[in-house]
C-alpha positions as CSV (number, residue, x, y, z in Angstrom):
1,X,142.7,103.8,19.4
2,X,142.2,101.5,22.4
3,X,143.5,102.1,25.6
4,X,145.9,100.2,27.8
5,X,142.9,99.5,30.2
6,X,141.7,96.0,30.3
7,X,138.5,95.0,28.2
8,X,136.0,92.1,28.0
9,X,135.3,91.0,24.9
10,X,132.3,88.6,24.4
11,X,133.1,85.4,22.0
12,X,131.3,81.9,22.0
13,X,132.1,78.8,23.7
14,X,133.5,77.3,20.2
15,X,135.7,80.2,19.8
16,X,136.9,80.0,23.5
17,X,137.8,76.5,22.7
18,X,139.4,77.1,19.8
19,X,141.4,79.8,21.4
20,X,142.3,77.8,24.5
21,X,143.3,75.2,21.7
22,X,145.5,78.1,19.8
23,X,147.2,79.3,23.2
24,X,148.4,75.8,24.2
25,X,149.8,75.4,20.6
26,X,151.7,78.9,20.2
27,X,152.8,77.6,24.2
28,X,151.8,81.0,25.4
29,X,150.6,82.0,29.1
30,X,147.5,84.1,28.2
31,X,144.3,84.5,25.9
32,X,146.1,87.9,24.9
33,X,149.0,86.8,23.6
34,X,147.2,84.2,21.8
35,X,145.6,87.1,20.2
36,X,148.5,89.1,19.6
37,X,150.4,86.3,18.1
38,X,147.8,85.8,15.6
39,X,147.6,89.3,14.6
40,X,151.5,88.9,14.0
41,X,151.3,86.1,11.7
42,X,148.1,87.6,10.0
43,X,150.2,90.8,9.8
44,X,153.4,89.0,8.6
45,X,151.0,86.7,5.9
46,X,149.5,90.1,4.1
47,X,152.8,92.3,4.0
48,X,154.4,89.1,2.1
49,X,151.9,88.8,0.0
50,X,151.7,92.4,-1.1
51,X,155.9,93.2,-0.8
52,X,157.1,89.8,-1.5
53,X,155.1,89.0,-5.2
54,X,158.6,88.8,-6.8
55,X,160.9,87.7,-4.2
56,X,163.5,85.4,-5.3
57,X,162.7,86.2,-9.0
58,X,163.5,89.9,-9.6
59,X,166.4,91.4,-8.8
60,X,167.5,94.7,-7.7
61,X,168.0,97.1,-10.5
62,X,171.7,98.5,-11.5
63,X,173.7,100.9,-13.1
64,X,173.4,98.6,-16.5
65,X,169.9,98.1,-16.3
66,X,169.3,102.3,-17.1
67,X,168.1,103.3,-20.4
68,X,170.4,105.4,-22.6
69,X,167.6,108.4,-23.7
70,X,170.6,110.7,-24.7
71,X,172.4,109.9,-28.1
């Protein structure tokens, strides 16, 4: 686990572009939250993907949907 400290991290020119291009789109102050943001949406993208396969389609089970096992 990282600590709260501040950290350089090195990256190219293209990727500082592309960031400074990404922070002025998500109109946020800093490189960081640039960052953070992404990791959101990323975040956001993947749990949908894995818990959201039949949203809208299936619906939650109910007291009719049980199997009668005992005659």
């Amino acid at each position: 686990m990282m600590s709260g400290a501040d950290t350089s991290v090195r990256v190219s020119r293209e990727t500082l572009e592309q960031l400074e291009h990404l922070r002025q789109a998500f109109n946020v102050r800093t490189a960081d939250e640039t960052i953070r943001k992404l990791i959101r949406e990323r975040r956001s993208r993947s749990l949908a993907r894995i818990f959201g396969s039949g949203k809208g389609i299936v619906t939650p089970f109910t007291e009719a949907d049980r199997l009668d096992s005992h005659d």
